[in-house]
N, C-alpha and C positions, 0 to 999 in steps of 0.2 A: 448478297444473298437475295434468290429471289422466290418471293409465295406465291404460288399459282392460285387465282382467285377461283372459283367455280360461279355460275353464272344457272342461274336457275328458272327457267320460263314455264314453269309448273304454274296453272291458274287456280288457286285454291276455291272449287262451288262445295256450295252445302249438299252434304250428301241428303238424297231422297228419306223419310223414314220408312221402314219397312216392317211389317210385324212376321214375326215364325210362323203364325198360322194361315197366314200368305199362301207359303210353297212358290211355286214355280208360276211362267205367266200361263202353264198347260192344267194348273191345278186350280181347283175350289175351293176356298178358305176353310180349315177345320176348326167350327167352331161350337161344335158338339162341348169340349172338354171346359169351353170359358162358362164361369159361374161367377164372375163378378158383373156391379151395376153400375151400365156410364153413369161418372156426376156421382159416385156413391159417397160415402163416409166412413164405411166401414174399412177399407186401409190404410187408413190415416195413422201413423203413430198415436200413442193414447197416452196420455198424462200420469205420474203417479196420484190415487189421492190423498191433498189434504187432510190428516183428520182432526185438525184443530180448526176447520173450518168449519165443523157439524157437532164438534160435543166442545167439554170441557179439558180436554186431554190435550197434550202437546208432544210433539215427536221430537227427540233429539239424538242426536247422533256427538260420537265421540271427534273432538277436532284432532285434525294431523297438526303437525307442526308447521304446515304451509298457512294456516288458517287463521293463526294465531298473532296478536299487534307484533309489530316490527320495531326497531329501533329509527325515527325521522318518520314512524305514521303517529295518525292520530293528534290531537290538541296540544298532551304530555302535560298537562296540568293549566294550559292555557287559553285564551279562547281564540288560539290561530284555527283555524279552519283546517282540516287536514287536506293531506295532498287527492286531487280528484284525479282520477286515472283516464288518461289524455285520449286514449285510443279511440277511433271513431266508432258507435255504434253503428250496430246491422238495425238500420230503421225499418219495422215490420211493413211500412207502407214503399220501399222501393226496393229491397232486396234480401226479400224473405224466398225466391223461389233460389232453388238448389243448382248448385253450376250445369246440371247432367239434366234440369230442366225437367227431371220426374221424382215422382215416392220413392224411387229406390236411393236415388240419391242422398236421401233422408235416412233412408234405414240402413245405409251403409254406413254413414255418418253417426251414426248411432251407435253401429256396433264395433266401428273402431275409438269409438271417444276420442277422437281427435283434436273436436274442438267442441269442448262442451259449451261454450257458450252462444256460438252460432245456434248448435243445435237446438238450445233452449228456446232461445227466440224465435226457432220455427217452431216450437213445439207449443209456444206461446200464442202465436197468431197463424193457423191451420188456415184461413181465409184467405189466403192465397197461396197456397199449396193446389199443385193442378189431381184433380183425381183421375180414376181410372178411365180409359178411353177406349175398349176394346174394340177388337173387328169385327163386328157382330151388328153391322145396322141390317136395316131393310133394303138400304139403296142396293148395299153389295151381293146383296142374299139374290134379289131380283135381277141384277146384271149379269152375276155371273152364270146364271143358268139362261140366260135370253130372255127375259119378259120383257125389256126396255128398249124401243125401238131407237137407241142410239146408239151412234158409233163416232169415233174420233177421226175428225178427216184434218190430216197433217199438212199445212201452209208451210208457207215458207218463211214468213215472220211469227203468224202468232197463228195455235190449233183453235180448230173449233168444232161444234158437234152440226155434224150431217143426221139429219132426223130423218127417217124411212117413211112416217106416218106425218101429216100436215099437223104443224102443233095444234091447231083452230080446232080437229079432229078429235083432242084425246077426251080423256075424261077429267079431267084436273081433281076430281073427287077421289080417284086413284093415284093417278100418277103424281099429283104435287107434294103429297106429303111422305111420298117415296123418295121425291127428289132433296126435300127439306130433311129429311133424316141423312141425309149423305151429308150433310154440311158438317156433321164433326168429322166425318174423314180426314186421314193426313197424309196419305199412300195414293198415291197416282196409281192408275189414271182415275181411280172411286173421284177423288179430291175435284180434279177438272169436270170431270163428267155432271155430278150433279152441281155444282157452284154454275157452269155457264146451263143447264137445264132450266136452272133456277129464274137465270136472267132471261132467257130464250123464252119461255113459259108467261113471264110477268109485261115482255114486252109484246107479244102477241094477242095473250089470253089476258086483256088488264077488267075487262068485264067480268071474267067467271073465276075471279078471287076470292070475292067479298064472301059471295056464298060457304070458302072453303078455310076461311081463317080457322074455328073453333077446331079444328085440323091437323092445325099447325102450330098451335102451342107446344104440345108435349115433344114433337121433333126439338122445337126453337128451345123447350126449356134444359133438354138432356143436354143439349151443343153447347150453353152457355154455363151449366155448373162443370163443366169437365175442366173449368179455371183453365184449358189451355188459352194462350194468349193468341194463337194466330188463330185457333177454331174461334175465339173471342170476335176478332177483328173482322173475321170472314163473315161472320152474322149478321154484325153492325151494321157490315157495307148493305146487306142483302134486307136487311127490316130497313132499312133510309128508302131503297130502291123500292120494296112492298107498300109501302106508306104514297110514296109518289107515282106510284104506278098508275091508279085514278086518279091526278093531278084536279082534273073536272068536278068529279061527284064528293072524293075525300071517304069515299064508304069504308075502305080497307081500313083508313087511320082509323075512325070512329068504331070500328068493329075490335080493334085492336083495345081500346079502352078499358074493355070488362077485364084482361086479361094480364093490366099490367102488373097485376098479384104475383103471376108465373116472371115476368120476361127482369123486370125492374130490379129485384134485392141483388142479383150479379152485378149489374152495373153501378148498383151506390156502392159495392165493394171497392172496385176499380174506378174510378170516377177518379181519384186522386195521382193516377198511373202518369205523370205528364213527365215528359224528359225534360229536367234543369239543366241548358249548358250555359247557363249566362251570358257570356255575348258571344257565342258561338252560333255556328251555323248549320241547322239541320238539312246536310245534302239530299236525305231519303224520303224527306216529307214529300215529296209527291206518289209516293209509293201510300202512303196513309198509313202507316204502322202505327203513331201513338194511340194508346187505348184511350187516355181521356181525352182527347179531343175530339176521337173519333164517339165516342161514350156523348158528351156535350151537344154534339151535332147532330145526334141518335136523339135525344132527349128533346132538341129543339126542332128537329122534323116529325116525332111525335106531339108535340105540342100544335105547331103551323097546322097540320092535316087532323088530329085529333076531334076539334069540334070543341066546343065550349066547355066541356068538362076534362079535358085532357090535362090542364095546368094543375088543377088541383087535386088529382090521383096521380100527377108525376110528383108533386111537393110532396104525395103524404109516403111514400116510397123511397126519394131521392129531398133529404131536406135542404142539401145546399143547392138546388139546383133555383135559379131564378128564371122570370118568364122574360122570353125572348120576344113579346107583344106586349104586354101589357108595361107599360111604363111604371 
């Protein structure tokens, strides 16, 4: 007897994300109807409350019969230890985000009870839950009607942006923190356009930054609570690269200082994010995906450029972090 095998040369890529209010590539984002805030809190599932943690009063509830000692639990009058339940926990610090990689996959999870105790545990530690990310920046608002004198010229290895106007030219007062608000994008071509603007801008214009930091906070601080992990990473790359931009003067890092209030409590979140494969071999690291490494390297290129005061307002923000100068 014989089985005919099938043979499958299908290349599995990651599909693009795409949001509805997209449309087509002939339409304009409709973003009239969005009334949520990137980075917000307010769709976060919400806790039952405690109320024996605010008075005297205590809540209880009638047990099933699932709930109740078993026959081989428990000590039994003895001081064996009872049996511990083997299963691995869902540790809040490496796999608290949802297979589906958003809130909804939380509130689906929810409302099928399926596994309540995953659930708890994310409902436990909400600080790595990614929030909302709408389409609704500046970058896209300004592309798509033409204010941004860029356009996508198609190589044959890698794209890059054909600039119409001499970047030397623009106004960086304008156009940079137009381009820094596209960094939470996740939708091509929003996503490319402003990430290489970004770098385009910083390696031309490395004089007329400094002036334009106080700026570029509020972009850098919405990109970094939206918990996505690739808008995470893409930031990272792009403040190491801001920092170095003046390698000479070091103005950018020092200007960055007053501000580590906004950019820092995301990244002590995630600072623990490192892949454990023990003696394994990370093929992809040159791609720079790990968030704590790339977090540590973030931390100690703010330090290097920062100026003499940068170690001791990244300690008081980031406690584990140690100085990578000071012995």
């Amino acid at each position: 007897m014989t089985t005919k095998v099938q043979h499958f040369d299908l290349k599995m890529r990651q599909k693009h994300p795409s949001f509805v209010e997209t449309g087509s590539c002939f339409d304009a984002t409709n973003s009239k109807h969005i009334n949520v805030r990137p980075g917000g809190h307010e769709a976060l599932p919400k806790k039952s409350l405690d109320v024996s943690a605010f008075s005297f009063n205590k809540k209880t509830c009638k047990k099933t019969p699932e709930q109740f000692q078993k026959k081989g639990t428990g000590p039994g009058g003895t001081l064996r230890p009872p049996k511990r339940d083997e299963t691995p926990p869902e540790f809040p610090d490496e796999n608290v985000t949802p297979t589906s990689t958003s809130l909804r996959g939380v509130l689906a999870e929810k409302n099928q009870n399926s596994r309540p105790r995953a659930l708890s545990k994310k409902l436990d530690f909400q600080a790595f839950l990614e929030r909302p990310n709408p389409p609704n920046t500046e970058f896209r608002r300004f592309y798509e009607r033409g204010d941004l004198p860029v356009q996508i010229e198609h190589g044959g290895v890698h794209n890059r942006i054909a600039w119409k106007v001499a970047i030397e030219k623009l106004d960086f007062h304008h156009y940079l923190p137009i381009f820094f608000d596209g960094l939470r994008e996740i939708e091509m071509p929003y996503t490319f356009l402003s990430e290489q603007g970004v770098y385009d801008m910083m390696k031309v214009g490395s004089r007329m930054i400094a002036p334009v930091i106080p700026q570029l906070i509020i972009p850098i601080k919405t990109a970094l609570n939206t918990r996505d992990r690739s808008v995470i990473a893409k930031v990272l790359k792009v403040l190491q690269a801001l920092v170095k931009c003046d390698h000479e003067q070091n103005l950018v890092g020092q200007a960055l200082v007053p501000y580590y209030r906004q950019i820092l409590p995301v990244l002590n979140i995630f600072i623990r994010k490192n892949d454990n494969l023990g003696d394994g071999i990370d093929y992809g690291q040159q791609k720079r995906g790990n968030l704590g490494e790339l977090i540590m390297e973030t931390l100690e290129a703010f330090e290097t450029h920062g100026g003499q005061d940068a170690f001791i307002n990244i300690k008081y923000f980031v406690p584990v972090y140690e100085s990578a100068i000071i012995n």
